[in-house]
C-alpha positions in Angstrom: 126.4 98.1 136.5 125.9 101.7 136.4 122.4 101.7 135.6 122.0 99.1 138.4 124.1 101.7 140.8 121.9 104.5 139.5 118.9 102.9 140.5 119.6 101.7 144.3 121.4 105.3 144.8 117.9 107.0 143.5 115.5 104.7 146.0 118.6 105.5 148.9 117.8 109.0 147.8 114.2 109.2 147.7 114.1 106.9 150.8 115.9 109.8 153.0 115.2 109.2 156.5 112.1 107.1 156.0 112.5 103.6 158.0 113.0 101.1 155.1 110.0 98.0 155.1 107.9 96.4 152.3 105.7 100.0 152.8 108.1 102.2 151.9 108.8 100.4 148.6 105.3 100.2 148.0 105.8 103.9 148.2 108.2 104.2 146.2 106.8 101.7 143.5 103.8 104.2 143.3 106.4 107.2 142.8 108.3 105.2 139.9 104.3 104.5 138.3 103.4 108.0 138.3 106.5 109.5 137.0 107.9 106.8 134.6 106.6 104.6 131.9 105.6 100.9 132.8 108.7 99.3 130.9 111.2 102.0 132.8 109.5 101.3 136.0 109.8 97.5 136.0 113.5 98.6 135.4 114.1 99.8 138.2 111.8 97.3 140.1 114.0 94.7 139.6 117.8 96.8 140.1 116.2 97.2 143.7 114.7 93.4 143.8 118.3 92.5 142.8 119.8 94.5 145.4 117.4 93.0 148.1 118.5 89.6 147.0 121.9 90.4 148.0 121.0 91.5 151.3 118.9 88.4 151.5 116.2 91.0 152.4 113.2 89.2 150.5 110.6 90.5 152.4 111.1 93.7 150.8 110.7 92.8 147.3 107.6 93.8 144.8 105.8 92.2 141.7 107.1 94.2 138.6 104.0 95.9 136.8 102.2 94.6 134.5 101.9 95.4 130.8 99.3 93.8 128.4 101.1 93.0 124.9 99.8 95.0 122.1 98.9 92.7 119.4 97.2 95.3 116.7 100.0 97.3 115.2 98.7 101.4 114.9 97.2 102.3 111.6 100.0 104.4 110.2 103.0 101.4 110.4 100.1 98.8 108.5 101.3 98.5 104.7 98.3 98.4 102.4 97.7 96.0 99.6 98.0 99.3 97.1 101.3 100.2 98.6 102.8 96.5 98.5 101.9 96.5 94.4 103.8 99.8 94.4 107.1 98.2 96.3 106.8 95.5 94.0 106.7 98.0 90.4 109.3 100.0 92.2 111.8 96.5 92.7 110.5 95.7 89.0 111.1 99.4 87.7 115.1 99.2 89.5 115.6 95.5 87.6 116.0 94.0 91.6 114.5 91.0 89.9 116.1 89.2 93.5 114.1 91.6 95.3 111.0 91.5 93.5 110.1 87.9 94.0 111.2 87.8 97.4 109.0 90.3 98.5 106.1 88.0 96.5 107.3 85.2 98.1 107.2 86.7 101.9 103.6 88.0 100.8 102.0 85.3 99.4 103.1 82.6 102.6 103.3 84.8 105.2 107.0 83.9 105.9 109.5 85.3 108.8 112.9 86.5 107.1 114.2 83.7 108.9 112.7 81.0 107.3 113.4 82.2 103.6 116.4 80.0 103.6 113.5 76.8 103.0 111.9 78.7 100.1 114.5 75.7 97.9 114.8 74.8 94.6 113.4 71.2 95.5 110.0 72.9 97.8 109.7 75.2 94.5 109.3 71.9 92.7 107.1 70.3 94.9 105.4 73.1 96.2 105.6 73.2 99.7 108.5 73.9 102.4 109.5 72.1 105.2 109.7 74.9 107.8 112.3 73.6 110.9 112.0 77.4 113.1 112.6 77.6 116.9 112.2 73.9 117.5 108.9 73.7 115.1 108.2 72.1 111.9 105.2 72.9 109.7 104.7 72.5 105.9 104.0 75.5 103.9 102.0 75.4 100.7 103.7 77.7 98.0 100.5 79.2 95.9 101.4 77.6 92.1 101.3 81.0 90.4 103.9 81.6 93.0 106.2 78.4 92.0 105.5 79.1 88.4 107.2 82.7 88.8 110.4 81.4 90.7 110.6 78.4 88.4 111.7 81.2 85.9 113.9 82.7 88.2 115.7 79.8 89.3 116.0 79.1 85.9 117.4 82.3 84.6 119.6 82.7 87.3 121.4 79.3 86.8 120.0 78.2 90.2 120.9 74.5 90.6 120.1 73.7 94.6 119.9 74.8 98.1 118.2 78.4 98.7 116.6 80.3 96.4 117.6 83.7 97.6 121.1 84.0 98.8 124.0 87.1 98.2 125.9 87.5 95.2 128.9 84.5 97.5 125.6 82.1 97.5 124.6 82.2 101.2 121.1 83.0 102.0 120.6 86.3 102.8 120.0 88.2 105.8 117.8 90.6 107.4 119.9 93.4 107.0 120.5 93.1 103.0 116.5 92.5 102.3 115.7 95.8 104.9 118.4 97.6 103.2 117.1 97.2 99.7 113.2 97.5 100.8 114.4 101.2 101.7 115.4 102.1 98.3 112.7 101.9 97.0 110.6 103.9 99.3 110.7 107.1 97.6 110.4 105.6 94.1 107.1 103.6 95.8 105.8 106.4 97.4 105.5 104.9 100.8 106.5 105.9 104.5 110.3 104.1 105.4 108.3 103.4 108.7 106.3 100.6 106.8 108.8 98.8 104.7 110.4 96.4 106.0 110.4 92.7 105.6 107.9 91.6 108.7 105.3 94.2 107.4 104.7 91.7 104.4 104.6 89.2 107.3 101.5 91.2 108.6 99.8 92.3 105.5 99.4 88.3 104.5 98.0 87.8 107.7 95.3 90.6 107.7 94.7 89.6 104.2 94.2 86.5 104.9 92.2 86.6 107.6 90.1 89.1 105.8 89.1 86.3 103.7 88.6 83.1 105.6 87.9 84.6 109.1 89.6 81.5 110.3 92.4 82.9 113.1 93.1 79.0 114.2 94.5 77.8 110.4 95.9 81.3 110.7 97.7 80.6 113.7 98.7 77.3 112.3 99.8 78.7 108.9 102.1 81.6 110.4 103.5 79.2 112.9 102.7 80.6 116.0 102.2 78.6 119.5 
């Protein structure tokens, strides 16, 4: 409420004593464009579209600017294959044995954190997951050097069903605790906090991947995108 007060009391404001039409928003559209950045200005935009509404003055409402997603992350957040193997001696080196094939496991299918929770004792068996995300189901193929490796794990860690990764109480675990212990082992790792966290290894699958089979549609398919 008081950003949305803010907003119509700084176009009241600017307006002054100009005679308020679809031109003078215009105006003041271009003022908000050349002195604010696209996602602040489209802020504003609609406080004041809101606040015509009301009025039931419709006439004077804009289009909201438009801003082109960036889909290539910059060069300094991209984790590299050499600093991955060094997250993954530093998990080793701290005996976060948990940690250690999780990260492996993220890497090697390009999972969300979300979808860990169907990385089971029964798909480890099999070999593939049943992936049920945001109203979409695909199978995922886990790599057998992969399933060999948690075989072992579930095994030494008494594992009988249901998740493989899950809190010390047994429920899968969450963002937070897999970011949290990622950043541990930054400094150990050698590698910037601004690249470690769980999505990066997300990412790095996907440019290796793509690196390799220059196929972006199984990609697409694979990483479970629309």
């Amino acid at each position: 409420l008081e950003k949305y007060i803010r907003d119509v009391v700084a176009f009241m404001e600017w307006l002054a004593d100009t005679f308020l039409d679809k031109g003078a928003v215009l105006q003041y559209k271009q003022h908000l464009i050349e002195n604010y950045a696209p996602a602040s200005v489209n802020s504003i935009i609609s406080s004041l579209n809101s606040f015509f509404t009301y009025n039931e003055w419709y006439d004077l409402k804009v289009k909201s600017v438009k801003i082109q997603k960036q889909i290539f992350s910059s060069k300094d957040k991209e984790l590299s294959k050499a600093e991955y193997e060094r997250l993954l001696n530093a998990a080793k080196s701290k005996k976060n044995q948990r940690l250690y094939y999780l990260m492996q496991t993220i890497c090697s299918c390009g999972l969300r954190v979300s979808e860990l929770k169907f990385i089971t004792t029964d798909a480890v068996r099999c070999g593939q997951a049943t992936i049920n995300c945001k109203g979409k189901m695909r199978i995922v193929i886990l790599p057998k050097q992969l399933c060999k490796m948690l075989v072992s794990y579930i095994k030494e860690n008494n594992i009988k069903s249901g998740p493989v990764f899950v809190s010390k109480n047994g429920r899968p675990l969450d963002r937070s605790n897999i970011w949290s212990d990622m950043k541990k082992l930054c400094e150990s790792a050698r590698v910037s906090k601004g690249k470690v966290f769980p999505h990066n290894l997300r990412h790095l699958f996907a440019r290796t991947y793509y690196s390799l089979q220059k196929d972006v549609v199984r990609l697409v398919d694979i990483l479970g995108h629309s």
